[in-house]
C-alpha positions as a Markdown table, in Angstrom:
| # | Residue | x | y | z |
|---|---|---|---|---|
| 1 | Unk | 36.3 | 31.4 | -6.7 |
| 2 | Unk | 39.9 | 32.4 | -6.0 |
| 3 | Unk | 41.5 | 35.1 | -7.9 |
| 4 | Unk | 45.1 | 35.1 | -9.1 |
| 5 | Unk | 47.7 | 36.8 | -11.5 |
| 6 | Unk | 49.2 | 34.1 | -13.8 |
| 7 | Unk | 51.7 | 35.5 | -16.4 |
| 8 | Unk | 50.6 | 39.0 | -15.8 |
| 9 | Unk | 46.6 | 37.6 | -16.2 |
| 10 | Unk | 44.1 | 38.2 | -13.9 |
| 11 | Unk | 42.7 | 34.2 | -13.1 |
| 12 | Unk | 39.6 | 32.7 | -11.4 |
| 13 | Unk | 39.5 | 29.1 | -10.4 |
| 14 | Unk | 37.2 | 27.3 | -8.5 |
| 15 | Unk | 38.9 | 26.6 | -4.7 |
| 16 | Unk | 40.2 | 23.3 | -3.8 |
| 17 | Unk | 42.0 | 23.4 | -8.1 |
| 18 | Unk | 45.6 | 22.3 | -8.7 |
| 19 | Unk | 48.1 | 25.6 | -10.2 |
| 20 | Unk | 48.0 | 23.3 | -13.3 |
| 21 | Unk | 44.6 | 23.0 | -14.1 |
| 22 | Unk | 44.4 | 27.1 | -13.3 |
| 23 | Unk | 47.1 | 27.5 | -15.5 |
| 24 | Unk | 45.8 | 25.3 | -18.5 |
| 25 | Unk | 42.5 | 26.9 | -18.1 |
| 26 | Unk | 44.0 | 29.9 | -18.9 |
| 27 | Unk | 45.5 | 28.8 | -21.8 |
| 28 | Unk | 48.7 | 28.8 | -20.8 |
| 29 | Unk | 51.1 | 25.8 | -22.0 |
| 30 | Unk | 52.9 | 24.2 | -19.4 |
| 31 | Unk | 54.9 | 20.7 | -19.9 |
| 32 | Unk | 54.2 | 17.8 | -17.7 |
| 33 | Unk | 54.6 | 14.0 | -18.1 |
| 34 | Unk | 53.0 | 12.2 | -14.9 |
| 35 | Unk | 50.1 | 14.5 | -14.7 |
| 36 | Unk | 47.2 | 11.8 | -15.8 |
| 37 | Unk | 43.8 | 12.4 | -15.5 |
| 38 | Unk | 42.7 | 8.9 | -14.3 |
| 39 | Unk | 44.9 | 8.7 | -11.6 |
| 40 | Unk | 46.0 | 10.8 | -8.4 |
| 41 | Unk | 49.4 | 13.3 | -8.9 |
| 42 | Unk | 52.7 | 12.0 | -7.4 |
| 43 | Unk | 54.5 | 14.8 | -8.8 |
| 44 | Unk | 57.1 | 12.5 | -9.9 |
| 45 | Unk | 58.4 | 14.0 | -13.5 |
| 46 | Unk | 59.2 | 17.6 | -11.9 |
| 47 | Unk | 58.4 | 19.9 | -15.6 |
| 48 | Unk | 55.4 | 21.3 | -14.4 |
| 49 | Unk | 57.1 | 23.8 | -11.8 |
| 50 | Unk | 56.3 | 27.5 | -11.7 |
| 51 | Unk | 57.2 | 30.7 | -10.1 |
| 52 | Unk | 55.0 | 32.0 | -6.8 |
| 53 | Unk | 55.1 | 34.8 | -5.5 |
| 54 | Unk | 53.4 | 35.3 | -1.9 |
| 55 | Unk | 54.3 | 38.8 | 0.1 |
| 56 | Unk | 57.9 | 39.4 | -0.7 |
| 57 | Unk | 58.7 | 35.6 | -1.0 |
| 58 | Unk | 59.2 | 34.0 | -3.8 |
| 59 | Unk | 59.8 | 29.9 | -4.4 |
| 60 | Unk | 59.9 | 27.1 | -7.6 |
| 61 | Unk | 56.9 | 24.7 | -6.6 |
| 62 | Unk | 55.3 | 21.7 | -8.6 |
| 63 | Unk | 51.9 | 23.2 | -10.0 |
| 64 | Unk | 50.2 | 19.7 | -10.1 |
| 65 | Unk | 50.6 | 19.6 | -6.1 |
| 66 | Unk | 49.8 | 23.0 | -5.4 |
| 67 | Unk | 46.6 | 24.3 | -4.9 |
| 68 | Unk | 45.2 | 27.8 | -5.8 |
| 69 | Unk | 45.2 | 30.6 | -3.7 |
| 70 | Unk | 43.5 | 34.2 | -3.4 |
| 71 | Unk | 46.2 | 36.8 | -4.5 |
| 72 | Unk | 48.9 | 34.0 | -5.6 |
| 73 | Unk | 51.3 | 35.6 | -8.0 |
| 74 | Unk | 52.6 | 32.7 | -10.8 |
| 75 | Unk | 55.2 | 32.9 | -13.1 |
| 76 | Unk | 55.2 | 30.1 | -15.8 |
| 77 | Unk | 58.0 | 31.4 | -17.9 |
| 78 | Unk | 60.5 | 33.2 | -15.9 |
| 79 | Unk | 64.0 | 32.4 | -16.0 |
| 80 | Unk | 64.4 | 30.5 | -12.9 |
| 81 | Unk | 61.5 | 28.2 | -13.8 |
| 82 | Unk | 63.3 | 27.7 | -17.2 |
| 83 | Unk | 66.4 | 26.5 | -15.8 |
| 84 | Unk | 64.6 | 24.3 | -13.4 |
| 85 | Unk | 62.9 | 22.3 | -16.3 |
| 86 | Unk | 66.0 | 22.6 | -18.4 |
| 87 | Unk | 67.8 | 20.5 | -15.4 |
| 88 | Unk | 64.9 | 18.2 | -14.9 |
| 89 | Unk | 64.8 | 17.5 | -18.7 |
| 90 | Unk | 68.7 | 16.8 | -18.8 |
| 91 | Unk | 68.2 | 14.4 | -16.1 |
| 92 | Unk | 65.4 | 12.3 | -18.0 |
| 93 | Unk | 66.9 | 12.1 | -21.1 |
| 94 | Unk | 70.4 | 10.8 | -19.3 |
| 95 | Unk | 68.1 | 8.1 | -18.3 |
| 96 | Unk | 66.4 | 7.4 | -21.1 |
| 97 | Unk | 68.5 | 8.6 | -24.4 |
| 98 | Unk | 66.1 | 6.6 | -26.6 |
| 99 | Unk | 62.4 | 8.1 | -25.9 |
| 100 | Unk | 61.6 | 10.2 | -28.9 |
| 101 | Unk | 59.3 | 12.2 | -26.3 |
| 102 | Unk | 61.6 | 13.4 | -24.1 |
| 103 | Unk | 63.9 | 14.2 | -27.3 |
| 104 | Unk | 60.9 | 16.0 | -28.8 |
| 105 | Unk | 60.5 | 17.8 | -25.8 |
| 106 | Unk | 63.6 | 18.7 | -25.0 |
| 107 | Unk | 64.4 | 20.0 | -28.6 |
| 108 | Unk | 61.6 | 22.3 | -27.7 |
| 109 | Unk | 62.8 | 23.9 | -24.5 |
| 110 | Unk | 66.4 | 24.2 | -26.4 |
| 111 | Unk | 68.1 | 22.0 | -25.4 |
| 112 | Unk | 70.5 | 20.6 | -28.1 |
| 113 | Unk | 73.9 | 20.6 | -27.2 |
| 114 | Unk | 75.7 | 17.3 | -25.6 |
| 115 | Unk | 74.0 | 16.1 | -22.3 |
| 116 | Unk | 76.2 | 16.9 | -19.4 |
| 117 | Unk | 74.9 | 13.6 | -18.0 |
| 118 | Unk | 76.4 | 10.5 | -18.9 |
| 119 | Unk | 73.3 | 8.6 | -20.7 |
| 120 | Unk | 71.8 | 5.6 | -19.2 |
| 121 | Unk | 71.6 | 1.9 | -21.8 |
| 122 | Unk | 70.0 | -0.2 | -19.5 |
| 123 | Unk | 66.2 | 2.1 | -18.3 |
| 124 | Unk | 64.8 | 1.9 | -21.4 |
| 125 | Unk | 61.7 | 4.7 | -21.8 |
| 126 | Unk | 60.9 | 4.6 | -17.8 |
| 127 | Unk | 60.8 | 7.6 | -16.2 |
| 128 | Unk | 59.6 | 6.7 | -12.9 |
| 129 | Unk | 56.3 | 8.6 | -13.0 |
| 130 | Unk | 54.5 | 5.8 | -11.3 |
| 131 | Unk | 51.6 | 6.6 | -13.1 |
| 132 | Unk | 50.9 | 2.9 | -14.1 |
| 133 | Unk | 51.1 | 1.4 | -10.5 |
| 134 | Unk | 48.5 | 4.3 | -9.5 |
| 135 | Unk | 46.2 | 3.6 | -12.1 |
| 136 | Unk | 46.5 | -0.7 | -11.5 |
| 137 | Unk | 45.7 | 0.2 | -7.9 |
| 138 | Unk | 43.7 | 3.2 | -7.8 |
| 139 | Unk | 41.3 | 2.1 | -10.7 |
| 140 | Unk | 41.6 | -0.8 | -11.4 |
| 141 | Unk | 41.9 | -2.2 | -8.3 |
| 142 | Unk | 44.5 | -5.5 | -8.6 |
| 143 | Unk | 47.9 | -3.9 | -7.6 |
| 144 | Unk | 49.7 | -6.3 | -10.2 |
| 145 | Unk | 52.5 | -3.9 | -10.6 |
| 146 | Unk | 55.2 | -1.6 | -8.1 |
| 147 | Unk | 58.0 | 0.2 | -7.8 |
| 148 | Unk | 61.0 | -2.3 | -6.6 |
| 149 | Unk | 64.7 | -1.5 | -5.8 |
| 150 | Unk | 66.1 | 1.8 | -4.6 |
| 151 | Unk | 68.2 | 4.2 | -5.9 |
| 152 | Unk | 69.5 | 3.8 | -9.5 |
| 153 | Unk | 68.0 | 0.9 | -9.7 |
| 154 | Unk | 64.4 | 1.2 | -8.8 |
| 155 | Unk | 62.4 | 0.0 | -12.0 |
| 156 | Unk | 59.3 | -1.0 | -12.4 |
| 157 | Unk | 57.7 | -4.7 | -12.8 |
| 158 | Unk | 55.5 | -7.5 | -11.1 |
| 159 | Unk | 56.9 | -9.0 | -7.9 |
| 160 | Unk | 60.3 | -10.2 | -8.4 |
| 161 | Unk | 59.7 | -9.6 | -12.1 |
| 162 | Unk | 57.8 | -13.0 | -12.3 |
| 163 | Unk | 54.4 | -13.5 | -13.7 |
| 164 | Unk | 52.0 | -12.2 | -11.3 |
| 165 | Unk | 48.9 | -13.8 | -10.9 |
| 166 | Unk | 47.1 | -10.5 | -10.1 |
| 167 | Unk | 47.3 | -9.2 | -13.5 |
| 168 | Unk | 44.3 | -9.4 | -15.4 |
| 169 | Unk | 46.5 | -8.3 | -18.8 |
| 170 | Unk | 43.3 | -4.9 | -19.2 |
| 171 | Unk | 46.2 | -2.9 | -20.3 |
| 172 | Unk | 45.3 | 0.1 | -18.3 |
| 173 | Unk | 49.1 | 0.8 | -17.4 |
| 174 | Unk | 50.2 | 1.0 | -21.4 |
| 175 | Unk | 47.2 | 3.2 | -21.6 |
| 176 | Unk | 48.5 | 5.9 | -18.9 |
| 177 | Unk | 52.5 | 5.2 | -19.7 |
| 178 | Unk | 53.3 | 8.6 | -20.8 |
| 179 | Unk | 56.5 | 7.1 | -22.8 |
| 180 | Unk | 55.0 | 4.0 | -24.2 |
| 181 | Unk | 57.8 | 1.5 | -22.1 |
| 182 | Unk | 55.2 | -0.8 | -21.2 |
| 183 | Unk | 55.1 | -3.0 | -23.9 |
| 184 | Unk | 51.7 | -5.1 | -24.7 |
| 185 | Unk | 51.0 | -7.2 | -28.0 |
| 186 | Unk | 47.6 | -8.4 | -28.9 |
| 187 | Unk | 47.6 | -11.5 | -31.7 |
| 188 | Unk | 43.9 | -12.6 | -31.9 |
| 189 | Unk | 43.4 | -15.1 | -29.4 |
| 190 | Unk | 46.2 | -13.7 | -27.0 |
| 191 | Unk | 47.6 | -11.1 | -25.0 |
| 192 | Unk | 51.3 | -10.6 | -23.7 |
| 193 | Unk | 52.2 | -8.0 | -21.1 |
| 194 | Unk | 54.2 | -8.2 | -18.2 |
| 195 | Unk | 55.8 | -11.4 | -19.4 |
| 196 | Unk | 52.1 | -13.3 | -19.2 |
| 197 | Unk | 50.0 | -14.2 | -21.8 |
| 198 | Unk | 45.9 | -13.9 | -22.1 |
| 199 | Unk | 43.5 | -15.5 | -23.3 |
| 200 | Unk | 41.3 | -13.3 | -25.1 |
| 201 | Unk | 37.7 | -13.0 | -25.6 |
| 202 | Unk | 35.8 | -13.8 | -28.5 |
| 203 | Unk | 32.3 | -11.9 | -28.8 |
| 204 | Unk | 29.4 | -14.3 | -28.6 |
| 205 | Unk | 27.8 | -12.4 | -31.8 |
| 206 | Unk | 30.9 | -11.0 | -33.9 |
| 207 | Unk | 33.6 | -13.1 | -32.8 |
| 208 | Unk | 35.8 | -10.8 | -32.2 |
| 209 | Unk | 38.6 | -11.0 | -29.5 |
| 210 | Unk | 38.2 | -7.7 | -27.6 |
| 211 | Unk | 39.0 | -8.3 | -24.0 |
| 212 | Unk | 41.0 | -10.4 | -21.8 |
| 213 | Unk | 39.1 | -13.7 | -20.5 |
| 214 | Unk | 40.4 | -13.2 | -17.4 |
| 215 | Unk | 39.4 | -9.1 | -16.5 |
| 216 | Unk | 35.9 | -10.1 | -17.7 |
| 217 | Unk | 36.2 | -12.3 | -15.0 |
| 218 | Unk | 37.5 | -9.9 | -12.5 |
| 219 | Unk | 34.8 | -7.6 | -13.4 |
| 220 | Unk | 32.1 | -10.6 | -13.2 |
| 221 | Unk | 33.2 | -11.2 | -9.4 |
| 222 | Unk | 33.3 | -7.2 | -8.9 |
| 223 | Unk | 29.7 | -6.6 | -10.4 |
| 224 | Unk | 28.2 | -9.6 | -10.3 |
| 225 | Unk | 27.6 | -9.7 | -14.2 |
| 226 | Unk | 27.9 | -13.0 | -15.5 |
| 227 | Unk | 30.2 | -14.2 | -17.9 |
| 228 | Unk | 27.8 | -14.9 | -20.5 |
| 229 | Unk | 26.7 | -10.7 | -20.2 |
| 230 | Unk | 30.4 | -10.0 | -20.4 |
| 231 | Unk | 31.4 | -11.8 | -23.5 |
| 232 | Unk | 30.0 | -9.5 | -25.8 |
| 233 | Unk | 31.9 | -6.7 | -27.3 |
| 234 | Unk | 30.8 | -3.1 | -26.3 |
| 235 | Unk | 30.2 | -2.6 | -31.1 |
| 236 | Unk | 27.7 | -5.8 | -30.7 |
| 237 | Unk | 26.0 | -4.6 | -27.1 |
């Protein structure tokens, strides 16, 4: 175990665990958007920094990248760190003025007054956190969707922003979108997302639509599970 002082607390966390995870498991609050559980941390949103202190050196770092370490003195709360996340927030929200999250949240680390940053119109609710590329390639395994552009106007989409015939429409990207800008609509037989529709499912005892025809396909080739095995709902299993 690796002992640290967090907020003035003495900490134990098993080696090899992110600051965040230490820090949470200390009860200790600490804001963070990209930080998913059922994908690997890019780091991307920037609100989860904290205060170290090693020796006589101090330093901001991103406490979903850094890992623990025996003796490390964090500050979650201090000034510097406030001012970092402040910034960071000011940024987001002048490039996406209409996410009620980021409003909520920024509301809650005071700030109220008129964004120094002239707002984006044209982003929408993506932050850039990359989160639903990770989990489409990481878990689910297709790589339907990436990050395309550069600078201001990196965005993310299918290739070209054309219907890609890699999605399988599972929805795992809405699922992990931590400001709900991926936009998916389920009508019975059909599924849009991504500009594609589905064909859904319809369970072979309650004939209910619950999946899209083709990811029980794509799990069929994966597993070798036949169609017929797939096309029941996981209520009527």
């Amino acid at each position: 175990m690796i002992n640290m002082i967090i907020d003035g607390k003495n900490v134990t966390a098993p080696k090899d665990t992110m600051l965040l995870e230490a820090i949470r498991g200390a009860g200790i609050s600490v804001p963070t958007l990209c930080a998913h559980e059922s994908v690997s941390r890019s780091g991307a949103c920037r609100l989860c920094v904290v205060e170290i202190k090693k020796g006589n050196r101090t330093r901001i770092v991103t406490s979903c990248l850094y890992g623990v370490e025996e003796g490390l003195i964090v500050n979650t709360k201090s000034d510097r760190v406030k001012n970092v996340r402040r910034l960071v927030m000011e940024l987001l929200l002048a490039r996406c003025p209409e996410s009620d999250l980021l409003q909520k949240m920024a509301k809650e680390m005071g700030i109220e007054a008129q964004p120094r940053f002239t707002p984006d119109t044209d982003k929408g609710t993506c932050i850039l956190c990359r989160s639903c590329v990770r989990v489409c390639e990481e878990v689910v395994g297709v790589s339907a969707i990436g990050l395309f552009a550069r600078g201001s106007r990196k965005t993310v989409g299918t290739p070209f922003m054309e219907q890609s015939d890699a999605c399988i429409g599972c929805g795992a990207c809405v699922y992990v979108c931590p400001t709900n800008h991926i936009v998916m609509t389920s009508t019975g037989e059909k599924r849009k997302i991504w500009g594609r529709n589905f064909k859904m499912q319809a369970c072979s005892k309650c004939g209910k639509f619950f999946a899209p025809v083709d990811q029980l396909k794509f799990i069929s080739k994966k597993t070798g599970t036949s169609m017929e095995d797939l096309a029941v709902c996981t209520e009527c299993r």
